[in-house]
MISE-705924 format. One record per residue (C-alpha): x, z, y; residue in one letter; chain. Coordinates in Angstrom, 1 decimal. Each point is the difference from the previous one (the first is absolute). Example, Ala and Ser with C-alpha at 12.3 -4.5 7.8 and 13.67 -1.06 7.14 Angstrom:
MISE-705924
c1;c3;c2;resn;chain
12.3;7.8;-4.5;a;A
1.4;-0.7;3.4;s;A
***
This chain:
MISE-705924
c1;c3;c2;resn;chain
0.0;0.0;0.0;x;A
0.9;-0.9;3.8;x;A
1.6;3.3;1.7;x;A
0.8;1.0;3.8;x;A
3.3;1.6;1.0;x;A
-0.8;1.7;2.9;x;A
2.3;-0.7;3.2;x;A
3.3;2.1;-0.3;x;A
4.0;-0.2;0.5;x;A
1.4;-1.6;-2.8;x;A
3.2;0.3;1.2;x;A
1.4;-3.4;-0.7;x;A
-0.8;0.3;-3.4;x;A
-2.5;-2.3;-1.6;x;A
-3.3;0.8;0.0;x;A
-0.5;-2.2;-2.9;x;A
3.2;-0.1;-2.4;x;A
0.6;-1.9;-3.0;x;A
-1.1;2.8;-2.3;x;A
-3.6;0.4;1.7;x;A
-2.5;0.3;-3.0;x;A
-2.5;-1.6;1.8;x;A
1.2;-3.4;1.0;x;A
2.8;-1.3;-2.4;x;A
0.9;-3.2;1.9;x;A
0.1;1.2;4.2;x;A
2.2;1.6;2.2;x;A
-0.9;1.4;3.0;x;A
2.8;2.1;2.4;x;A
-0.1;0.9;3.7;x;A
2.9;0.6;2.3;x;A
0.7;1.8;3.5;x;A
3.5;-0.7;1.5;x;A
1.6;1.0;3.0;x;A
2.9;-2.4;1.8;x;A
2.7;0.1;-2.0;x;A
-1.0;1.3;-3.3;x;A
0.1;-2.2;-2.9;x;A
-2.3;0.1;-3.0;x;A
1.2;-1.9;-3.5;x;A
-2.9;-1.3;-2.1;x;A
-0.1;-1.1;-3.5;x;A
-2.8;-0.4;-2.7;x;A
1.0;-0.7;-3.0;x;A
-2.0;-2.4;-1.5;x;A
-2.3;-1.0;2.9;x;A
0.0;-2.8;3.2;x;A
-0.5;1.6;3.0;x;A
-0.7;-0.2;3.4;x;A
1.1;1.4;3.0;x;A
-2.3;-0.2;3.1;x;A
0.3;1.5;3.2;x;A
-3.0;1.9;1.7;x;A
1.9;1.0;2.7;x;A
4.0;-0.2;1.6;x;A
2.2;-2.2;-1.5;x;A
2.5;-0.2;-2.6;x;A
3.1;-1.6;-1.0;x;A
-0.2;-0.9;-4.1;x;A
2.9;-0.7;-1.9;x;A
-0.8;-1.7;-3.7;x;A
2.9;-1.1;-2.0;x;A
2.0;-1.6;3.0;x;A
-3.0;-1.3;1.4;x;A
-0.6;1.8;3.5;x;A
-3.5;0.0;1.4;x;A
0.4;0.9;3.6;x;A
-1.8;2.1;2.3;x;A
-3.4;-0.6;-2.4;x;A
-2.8;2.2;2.0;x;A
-2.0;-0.7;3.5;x;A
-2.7;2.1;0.2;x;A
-0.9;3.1;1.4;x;A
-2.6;1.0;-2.2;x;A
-1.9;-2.0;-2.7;x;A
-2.5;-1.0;2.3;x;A
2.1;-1.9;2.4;x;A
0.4;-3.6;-1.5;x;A
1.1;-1.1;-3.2;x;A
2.5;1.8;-2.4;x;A
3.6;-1.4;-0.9;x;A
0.9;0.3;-3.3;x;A
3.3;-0.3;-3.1;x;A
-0.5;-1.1;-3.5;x;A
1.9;1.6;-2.1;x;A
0.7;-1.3;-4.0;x;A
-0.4;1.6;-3.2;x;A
2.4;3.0;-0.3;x;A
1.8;-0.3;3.0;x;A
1.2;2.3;2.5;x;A
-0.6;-0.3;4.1;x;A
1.8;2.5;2.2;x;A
-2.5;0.5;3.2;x;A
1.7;1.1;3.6;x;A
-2.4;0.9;2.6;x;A
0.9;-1.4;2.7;x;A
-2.7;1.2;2.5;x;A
-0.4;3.8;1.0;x;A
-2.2;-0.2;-2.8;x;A
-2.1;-2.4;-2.3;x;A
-2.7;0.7;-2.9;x;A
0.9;-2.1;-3.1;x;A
-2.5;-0.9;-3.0;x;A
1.5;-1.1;-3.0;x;A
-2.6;-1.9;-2.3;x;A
1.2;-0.5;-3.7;x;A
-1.4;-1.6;-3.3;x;A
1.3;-0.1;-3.6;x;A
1.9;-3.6;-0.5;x;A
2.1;-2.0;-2.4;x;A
0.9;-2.9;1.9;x;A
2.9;0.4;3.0;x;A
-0.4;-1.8;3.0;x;A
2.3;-0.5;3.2;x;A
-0.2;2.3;2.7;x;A
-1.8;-0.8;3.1;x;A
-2.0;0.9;3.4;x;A
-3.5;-0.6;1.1;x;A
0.0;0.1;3.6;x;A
-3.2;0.6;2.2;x;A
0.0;-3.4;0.8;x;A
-0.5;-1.3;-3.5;x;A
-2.5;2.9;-1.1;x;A
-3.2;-2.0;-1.4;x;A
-3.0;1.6;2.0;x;A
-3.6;-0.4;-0.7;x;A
-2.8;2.0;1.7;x;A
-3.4;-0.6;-1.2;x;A
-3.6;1.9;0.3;x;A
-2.0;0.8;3.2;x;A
-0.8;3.2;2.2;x;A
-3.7;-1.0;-1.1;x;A
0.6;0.6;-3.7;x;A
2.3;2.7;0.8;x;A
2.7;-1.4;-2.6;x;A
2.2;-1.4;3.1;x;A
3.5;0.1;-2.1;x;A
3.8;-1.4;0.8;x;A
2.9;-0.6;-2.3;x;A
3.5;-0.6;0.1;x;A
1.2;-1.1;-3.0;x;A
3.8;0.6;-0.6;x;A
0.7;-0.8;-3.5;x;A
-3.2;-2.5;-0.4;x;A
-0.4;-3.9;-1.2;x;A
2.8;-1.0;2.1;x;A
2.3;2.2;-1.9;x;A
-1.1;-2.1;-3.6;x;A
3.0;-0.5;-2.0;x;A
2.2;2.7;2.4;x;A
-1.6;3.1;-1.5;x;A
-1.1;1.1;-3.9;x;A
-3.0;2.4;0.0;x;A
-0.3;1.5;3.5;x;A
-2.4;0.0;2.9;x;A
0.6;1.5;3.2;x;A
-2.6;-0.2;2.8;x;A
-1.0;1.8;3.0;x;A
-3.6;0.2;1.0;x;A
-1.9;1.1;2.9;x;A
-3.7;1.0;1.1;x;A
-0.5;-2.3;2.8;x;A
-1.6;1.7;3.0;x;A
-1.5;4.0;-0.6;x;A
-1.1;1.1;-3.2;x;A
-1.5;-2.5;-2.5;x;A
0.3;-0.8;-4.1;x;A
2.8;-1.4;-1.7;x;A
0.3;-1.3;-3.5;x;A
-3.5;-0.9;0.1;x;A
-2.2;-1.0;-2.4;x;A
1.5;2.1;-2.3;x;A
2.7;-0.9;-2.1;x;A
2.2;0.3;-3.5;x;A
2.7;-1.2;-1.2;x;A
1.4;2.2;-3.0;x;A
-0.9;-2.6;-3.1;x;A
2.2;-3.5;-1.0;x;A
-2.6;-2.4;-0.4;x;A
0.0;-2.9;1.9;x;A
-1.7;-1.6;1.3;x;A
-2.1;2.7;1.3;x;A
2.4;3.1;0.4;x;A
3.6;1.0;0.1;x;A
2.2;3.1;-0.8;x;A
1.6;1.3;3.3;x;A
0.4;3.3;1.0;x;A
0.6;0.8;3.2;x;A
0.6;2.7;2.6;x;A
-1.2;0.8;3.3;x;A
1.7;1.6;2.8;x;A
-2.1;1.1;2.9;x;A
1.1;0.5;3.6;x;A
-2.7;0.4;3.0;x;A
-0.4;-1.2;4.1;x;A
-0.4;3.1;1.3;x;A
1.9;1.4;-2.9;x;A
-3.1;2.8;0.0;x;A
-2.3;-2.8;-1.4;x;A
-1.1;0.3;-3.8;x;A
-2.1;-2.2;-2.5;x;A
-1.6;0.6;-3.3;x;A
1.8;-2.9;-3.3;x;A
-2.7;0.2;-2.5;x;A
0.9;-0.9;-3.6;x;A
-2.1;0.1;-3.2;x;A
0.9;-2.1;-3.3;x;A
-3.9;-0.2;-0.6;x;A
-2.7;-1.8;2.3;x;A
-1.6;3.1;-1.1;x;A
2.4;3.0;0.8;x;A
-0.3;2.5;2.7;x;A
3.4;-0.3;1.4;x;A
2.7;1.4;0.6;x;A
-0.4;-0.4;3.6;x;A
3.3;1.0;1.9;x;A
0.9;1.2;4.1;x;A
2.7;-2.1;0.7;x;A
2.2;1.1;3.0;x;A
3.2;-1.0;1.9;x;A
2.6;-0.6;-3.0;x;A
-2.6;0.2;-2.8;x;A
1.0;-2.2;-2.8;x;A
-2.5;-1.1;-2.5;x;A
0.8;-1.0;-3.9;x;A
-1.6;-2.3;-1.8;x;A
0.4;-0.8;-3.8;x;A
-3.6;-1.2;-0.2;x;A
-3.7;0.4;2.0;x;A
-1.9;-2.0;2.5;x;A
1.6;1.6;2.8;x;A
-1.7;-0.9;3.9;x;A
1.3;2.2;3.0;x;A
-1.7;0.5;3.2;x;A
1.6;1.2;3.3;x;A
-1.9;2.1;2.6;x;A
-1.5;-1.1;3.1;x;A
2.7;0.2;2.9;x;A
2.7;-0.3;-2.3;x;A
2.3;-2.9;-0.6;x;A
1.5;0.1;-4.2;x;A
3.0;-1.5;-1.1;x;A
0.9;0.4;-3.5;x;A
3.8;-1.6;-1.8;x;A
-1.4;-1.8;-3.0;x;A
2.3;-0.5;-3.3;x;A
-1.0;-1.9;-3.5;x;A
1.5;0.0;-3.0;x;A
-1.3;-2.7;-2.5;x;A
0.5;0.2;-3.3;x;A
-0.5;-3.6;-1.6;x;A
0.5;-2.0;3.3;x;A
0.5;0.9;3.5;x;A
-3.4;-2.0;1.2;x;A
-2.7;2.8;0.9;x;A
-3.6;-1.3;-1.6;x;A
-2.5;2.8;1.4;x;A
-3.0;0.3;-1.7;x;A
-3.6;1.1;2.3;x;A
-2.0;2.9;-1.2;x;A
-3.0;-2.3;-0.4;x;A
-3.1;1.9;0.8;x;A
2.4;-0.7;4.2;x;A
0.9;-3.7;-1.1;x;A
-2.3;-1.6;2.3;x;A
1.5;1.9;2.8;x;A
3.0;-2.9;0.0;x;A
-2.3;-2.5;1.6;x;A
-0.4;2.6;3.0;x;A
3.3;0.5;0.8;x;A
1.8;-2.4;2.0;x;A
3.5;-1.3;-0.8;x;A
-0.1;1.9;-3.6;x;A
0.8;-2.3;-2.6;x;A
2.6;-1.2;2.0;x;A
1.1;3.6;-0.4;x;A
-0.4;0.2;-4.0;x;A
2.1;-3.5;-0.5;x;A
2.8;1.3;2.0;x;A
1.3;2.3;-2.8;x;A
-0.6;-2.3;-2.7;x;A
***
């Protein structure tokens, strides 16, 4: 079952490891640096990715140096800049800034890849959905369909509540079963941050159209697990959500969602969607 690790210091150390019973395939760590310090990562057995919410970071991988990767001030000030990293290598991170906010999105692999960046000029955005159907959504994909044959298994996205409040990852959706072409095996984790940070939500997920929940209040640097469930999140009025979105296929790295479908119908209401659904395939 989906759980909810409520918002604490984690120190640098992952918040989702390699030896997390829960979800065998993803890696989730994030980092706080001041200028100066340097922080080595390594995860055996994965691809990773390093993204920067906010201040900027010199990455060194191999002898491949990624320069001063990081222009944000906070996640909700323009599109992220971002370093792949290849199965079972290291990357040395240097803050460079006073001091920056690193997420480091993992997922099991086999096949190694070549190191490289994803700038915030090449970051794939879609927004779809409207203020009227209250699903108004935006997402910067960072390892997406432009990164086929660059990347084995992972997804790394970061997605937005457009405007205050409103639903995302409506209708409801799975995708815990490999059975195409209707549904695929991903799990995935969510990492919530809010604009003001005081802002909340409720992430709903039941493995049943006819469970009661769990229904969880998601704050500032909730994260969200998800081995399996149909799992929708709302955002409260006022508030703007962001949440850092990673995948892990198992079979392929193409995402096929499949709708709850007593909400199916609800895909010919919301504008821009589909284009939404055949982005991760």
């Amino acid at each position: 079952m989906p759980s909810h690790i409520f918002p604490f210091n984690n120190e640098n150390i992952p918040i989702v490891d390699s030896n997390n019973n829960m979800l065998q395939r993803s890696f989730f760590n994030r980092l706080t640096l001041q200028e100066g310090e340097t922080f080595t990562h390594k995860a055996e057995g994965y691809e990773t990715c390093i993204v920067l919410c906010d201040g900027s970071c010199d990455i060194i991988i191999k002898n491949e140096e990624f320069k001063a990767v990081g222009r944000r001030k906070h996640v909700f000030d323009g599109k992220p800049d971002s370093v792949y990293v290849p199965l079972n290598q290291e990357a040395k991170i240097v803050c460079i800034s006073e001091t920056a906010e690193v997420f480091i999105a993992g997922g099991r692999a086999e096949k190694e890849y070549e190191a490289f960046r994803v700038s915030p000029d090449q970051i794939d955005k879609i927004q779809y959905g409207s203020d009227d159907t209250k699903t108004h959504r935006k997402i910067y994909h960072i390892l997406g369909q432009q990164q086929n044959g660059m990347v084995d298994k992972l997804l790394v996205s970061e997605l937005f509540t457009v405007g205050a409040g409103g639903w995302s990852g409506f209708p409801p959706h799975k995708h815990h079963v490999d059975r195409l072409p209707d549904e695929t095996d991903h799990e995935e984790i969510y990492h919530y941050k809010f604009n003001p940070p005081h802002g909340f939500g409720a992430q709903f997920a039941y493995v049943d159209e006819h469970d009661e929940g769990p229904v969880y209040h998601i704050k500032d640097g909730s994260t969200i697990l998800l081995d399996k469930a149909y799992h929708p999140v709302v955002a409260a009025p006022g508030f703007e959500m962001y949440y850092f979105t990673i995948l892990v296929g198992k079979s392929d790295r193409a995402l096929v969602q499949y709708f709850e479908p007593a909400h199916r119908d609800q895909l010919k209401t919301i504008p821009g969607i589909m284009d939404m659904v055949k982005k991760f395939k």
